[in-house]
C-alpha positions, 0 to 999 in steps of 0.5 A: 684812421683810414687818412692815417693808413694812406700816410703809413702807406705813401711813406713805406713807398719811399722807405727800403727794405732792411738790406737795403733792397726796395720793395717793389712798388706794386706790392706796396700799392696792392697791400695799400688797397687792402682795407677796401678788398676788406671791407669788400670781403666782410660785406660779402661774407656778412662780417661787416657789422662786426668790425668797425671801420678802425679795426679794418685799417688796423688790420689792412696795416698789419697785412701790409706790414707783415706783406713788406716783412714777407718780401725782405726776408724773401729777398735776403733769401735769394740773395743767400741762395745767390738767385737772380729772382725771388721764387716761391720757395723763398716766399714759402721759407720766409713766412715759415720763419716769421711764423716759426717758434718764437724766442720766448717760447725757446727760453721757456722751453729751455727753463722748464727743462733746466729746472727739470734737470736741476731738481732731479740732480737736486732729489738724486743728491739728497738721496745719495747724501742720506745713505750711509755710504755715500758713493761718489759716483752718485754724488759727482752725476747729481752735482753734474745734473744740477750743474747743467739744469743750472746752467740751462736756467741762468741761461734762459734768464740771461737772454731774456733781458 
């Protein structure tokens, strides 16, 4: 593993950033290096019978990967921002962005409260079509509310295809 981490390494050397922009060299080098700080890390902290010397790779190579997402977001954020360098504020708003809420939990978020909103439309326009008198009014907000609770569902489906 460790002979495949070196590959995946040399060849994001030469490999650009999603914009176009290259990631210095120096940050790739260091994240290069990391399995060995790891190793080094778990032996000092006692972790070192843990984990086993594939899963250290696996780990430095994630690190690495997420170090190069960090930097090309960094990058596109100065650049929006029209910054000659990057500065630690457009670190700071790139790792808020790649960790911030995923889509999947937006699309959860937003069908639970489309179902929520359709079944109180749904048990509101049961409730008014059951009494003797049936006011419009009561009929057109229970429609409306089904209306949009089914909308925000379809809606969460359809984006996540």
């Amino acid at each position: 593993m460790w002979h495949r981490t070196n590959n995946l390494n040399k060849q994001a050397k030469s490999a650009p950033a999603t914009d176009g922009d290259h990631i210095p060299q120096r940050t790739i080098e260091s994240a290069s290096n990391s399995a060995g700080r790891l190793r080094e890390e778990f032996a000092q902290a006692g972790l070192s019978h843990i984990f086993s010397d594939h899963a250290i790779a696996t780990l430095a190579d994630h690190q690495s990967g997420y170090t190069r997402e960090v930097c090309s977001e960094a990058i596109r954020s100065a650049k929006r921002n029209r910054s000659d360098l990057v500065s630690a504020a457009d670190i700071e708003a790139a790792d808020k962005k790649l960790r911030g809420p995923s889509l999947r939990g937006q699309r959860a978020l937003a069908n639970t409260v489309g179902a929520g909103i359709f079944g109180a439309g749904a048990g509101e326009f049961i409730t008014v079509m059951t009494t003797t008198h049936p006011n419009h009014l009561g009929i057109g907000l229970a429609g409306g509310g089904m209306a949009v609770g089914l909308t925000c569902v379809a809606c969460a489906l359809a984006r996540g295809r």
